[in-house]
ZAMARGU-4260 file (C-alpha; in steps of 0.2 Angstrom, whole numbers, plus 5000, padded with zeros to 4 digits):
<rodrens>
0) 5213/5057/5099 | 5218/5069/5086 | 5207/5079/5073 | 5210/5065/5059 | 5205/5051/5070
5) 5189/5057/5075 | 5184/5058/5057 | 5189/5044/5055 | 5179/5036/5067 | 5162/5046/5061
10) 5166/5042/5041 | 5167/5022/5048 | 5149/5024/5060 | 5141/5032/5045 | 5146/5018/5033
15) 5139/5005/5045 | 5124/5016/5048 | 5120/5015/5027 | 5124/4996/5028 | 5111/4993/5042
20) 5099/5003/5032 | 5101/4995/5016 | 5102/4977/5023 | 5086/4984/5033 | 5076/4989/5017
25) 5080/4973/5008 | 5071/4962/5022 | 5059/4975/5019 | 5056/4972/5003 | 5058/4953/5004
30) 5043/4956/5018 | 5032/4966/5006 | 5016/4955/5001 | 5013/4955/4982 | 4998/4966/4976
35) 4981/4959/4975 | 4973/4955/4961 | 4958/4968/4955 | 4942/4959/4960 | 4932/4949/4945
40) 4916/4960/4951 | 4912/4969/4966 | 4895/4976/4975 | 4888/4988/4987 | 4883/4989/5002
45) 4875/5003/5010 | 4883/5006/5030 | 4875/5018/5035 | 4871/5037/5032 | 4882/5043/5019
50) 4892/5027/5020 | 4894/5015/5006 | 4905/5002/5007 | 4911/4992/4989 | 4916/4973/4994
55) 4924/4961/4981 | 4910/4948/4976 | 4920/4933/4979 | 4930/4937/4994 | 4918/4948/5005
60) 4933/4960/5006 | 4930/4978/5007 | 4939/4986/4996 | 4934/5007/4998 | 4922/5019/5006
65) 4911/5032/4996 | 4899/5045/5002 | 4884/5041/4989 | 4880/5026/4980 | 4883/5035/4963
70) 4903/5036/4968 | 4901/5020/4974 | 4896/5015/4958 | 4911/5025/4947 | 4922/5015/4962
75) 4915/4998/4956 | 4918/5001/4937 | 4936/5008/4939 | 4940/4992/4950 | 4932/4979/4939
80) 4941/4990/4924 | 4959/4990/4934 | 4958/5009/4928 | 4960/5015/4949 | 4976/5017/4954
85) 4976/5003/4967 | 4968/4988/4956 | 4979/4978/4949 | 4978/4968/4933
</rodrens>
């Protein structure tokens, strides 16, 4: 096997390596579950010390962590706002 041939062969194991990934990212993304909505209200729940949890009203689900009830708080707001950056609208 010459020189050209072996080239060859790497050019073609690279092309079906870049096919498996781009057919592998596409299921991916067909997999990806749609964002959820930001939560209508939410409330607090102290967990422990220095442990406040934010749940969504409605569905029980807790939705972040924050140290002191007054970020809790600010965590609320920008939820029920869809001003954080993971609440969607």
């Amino acid at each position: 096997m010459n020189a050209l041939q072996k080239a060859k062969a790497s050019i073609q194991h690279l092309t079906d390596l870049l096919y498996s990934t781009s057919t592998a990212r596409t299921v991916f993304q067909a997999k990806r579950l749609p964002p959820l909505p930001a939560p209508r209200a939410t409330t607090a729940y102290i967990a422990g010390k220095g442990m406040v949890q934010v749940r969504d009203a409605d569905t029980g689900r807790v939705l972040g962590f924050r140290q002191t009830h007054k970020e809790a708080a600010w965590l609320q707001q920008a939820l029920e706002n869809g001003t954080h950056p993971h609440a969607t609208a």
